[in-house]
C-alpha positions in Angstrom: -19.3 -2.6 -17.8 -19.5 -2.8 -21.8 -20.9 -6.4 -21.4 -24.5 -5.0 -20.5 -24.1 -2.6 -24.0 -22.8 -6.0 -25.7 -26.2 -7.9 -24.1 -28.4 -4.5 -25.2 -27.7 -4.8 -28.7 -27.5 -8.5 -29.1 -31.4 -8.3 -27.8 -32.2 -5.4 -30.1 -30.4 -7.7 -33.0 -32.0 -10.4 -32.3 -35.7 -8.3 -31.9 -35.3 -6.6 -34.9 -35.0 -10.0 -37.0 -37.3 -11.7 -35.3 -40.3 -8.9 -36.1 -38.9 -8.8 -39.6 -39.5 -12.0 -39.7 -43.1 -11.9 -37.9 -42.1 -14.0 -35.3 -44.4 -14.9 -32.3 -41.0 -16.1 -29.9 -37.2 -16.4 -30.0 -36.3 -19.6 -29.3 -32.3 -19.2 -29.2 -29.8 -16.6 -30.4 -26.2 -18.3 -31.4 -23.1 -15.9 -30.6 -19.8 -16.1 -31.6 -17.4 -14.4 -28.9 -13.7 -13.7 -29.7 -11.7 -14.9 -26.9 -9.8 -11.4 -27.7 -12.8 -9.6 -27.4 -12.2 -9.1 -23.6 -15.9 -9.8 -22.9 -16.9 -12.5 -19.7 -19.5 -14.3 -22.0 -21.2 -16.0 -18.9 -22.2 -12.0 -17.9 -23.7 -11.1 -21.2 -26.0 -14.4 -21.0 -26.8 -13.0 -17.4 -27.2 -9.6 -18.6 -29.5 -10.7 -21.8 -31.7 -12.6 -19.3 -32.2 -9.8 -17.1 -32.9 -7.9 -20.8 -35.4 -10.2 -22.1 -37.4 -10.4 -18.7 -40.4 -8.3 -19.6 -40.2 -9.1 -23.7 -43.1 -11.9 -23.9 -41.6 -12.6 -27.4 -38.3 -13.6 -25.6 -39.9 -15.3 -22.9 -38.5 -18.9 -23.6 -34.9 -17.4 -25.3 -32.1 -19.0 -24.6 -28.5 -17.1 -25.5 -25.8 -19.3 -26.4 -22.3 -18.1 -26.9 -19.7 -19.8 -28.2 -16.1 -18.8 -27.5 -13.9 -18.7 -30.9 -10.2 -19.0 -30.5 -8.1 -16.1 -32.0 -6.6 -16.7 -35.6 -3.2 -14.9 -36.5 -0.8 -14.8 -39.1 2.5 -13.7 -39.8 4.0 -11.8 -43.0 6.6 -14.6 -42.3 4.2 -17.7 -43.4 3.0 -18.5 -40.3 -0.6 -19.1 -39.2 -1.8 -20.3 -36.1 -3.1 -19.3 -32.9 -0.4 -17.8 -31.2 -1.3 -14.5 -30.6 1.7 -12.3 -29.1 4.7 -13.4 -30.7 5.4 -15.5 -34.0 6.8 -18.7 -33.5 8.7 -18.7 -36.4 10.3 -15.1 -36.3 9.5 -13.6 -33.5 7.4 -10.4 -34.7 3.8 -9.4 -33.6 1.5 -11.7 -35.6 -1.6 -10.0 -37.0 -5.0 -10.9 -35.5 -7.3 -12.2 -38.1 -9.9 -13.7 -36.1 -11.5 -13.5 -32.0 -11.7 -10.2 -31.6 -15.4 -10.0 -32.8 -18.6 -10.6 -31.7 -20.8 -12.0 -34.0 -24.8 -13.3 -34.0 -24.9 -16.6 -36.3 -28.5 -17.5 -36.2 -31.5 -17.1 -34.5 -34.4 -19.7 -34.0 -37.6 -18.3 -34.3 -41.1 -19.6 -34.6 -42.8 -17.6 -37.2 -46.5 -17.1 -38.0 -47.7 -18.9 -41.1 
């Protein structure tokens, strides 16, 4: 069950900026999920809710992951989305993008 390690550190991520930035509660953390990142992104909202329960700075924090579609390309020319075979030669197109998992932002609201 990786998606409760995936949940741990995108609270401790998100905890760690938020202090840095003397915040007195998340509002939202944005998450980029690569569809190739084999990772149910519905659990790891469950999973960062069950998390956050007892963190009064996280009380109101909403996770919101966004699925990105994978990016390949071919030493043939070809980019695109396929991801298992090149339409174009037939070889095993690198994957350049979906595999990661990735926080974009977090809302805060910050003491003066």
């Amino acid at each position: 069950m990786h998606e409760y390690s995936i949940a741990y550190d995108l609270y401790a991520t998100a905890r760690t900026a938020a202090i840095g930035h003397k915040a007195t509660k998340v509002m939202k953390i944005h998450v980029e999920v690569g569809k190739m990142a084999m990772v149910n992104p519905e659990q790891v909202v469950y999973l960062f809710d069950t998390i956050k329960e007892d963190d009064p700075l996280f009380h109101e924090a909403v996770l919101d992951c966004k699925e990105v579609k994978p990016q390949t390309r071919c030493p043939c020319g070809y980019e695109g989305s396929e991801v298992y075979v090149c339409p174009k030669c037939g070889a095993l197109p690198e994957l350049v993008k979906g595999r990661e998992i990735v926080v974009t932002n977090i809302e805060i609201d910050a003491e003066d």
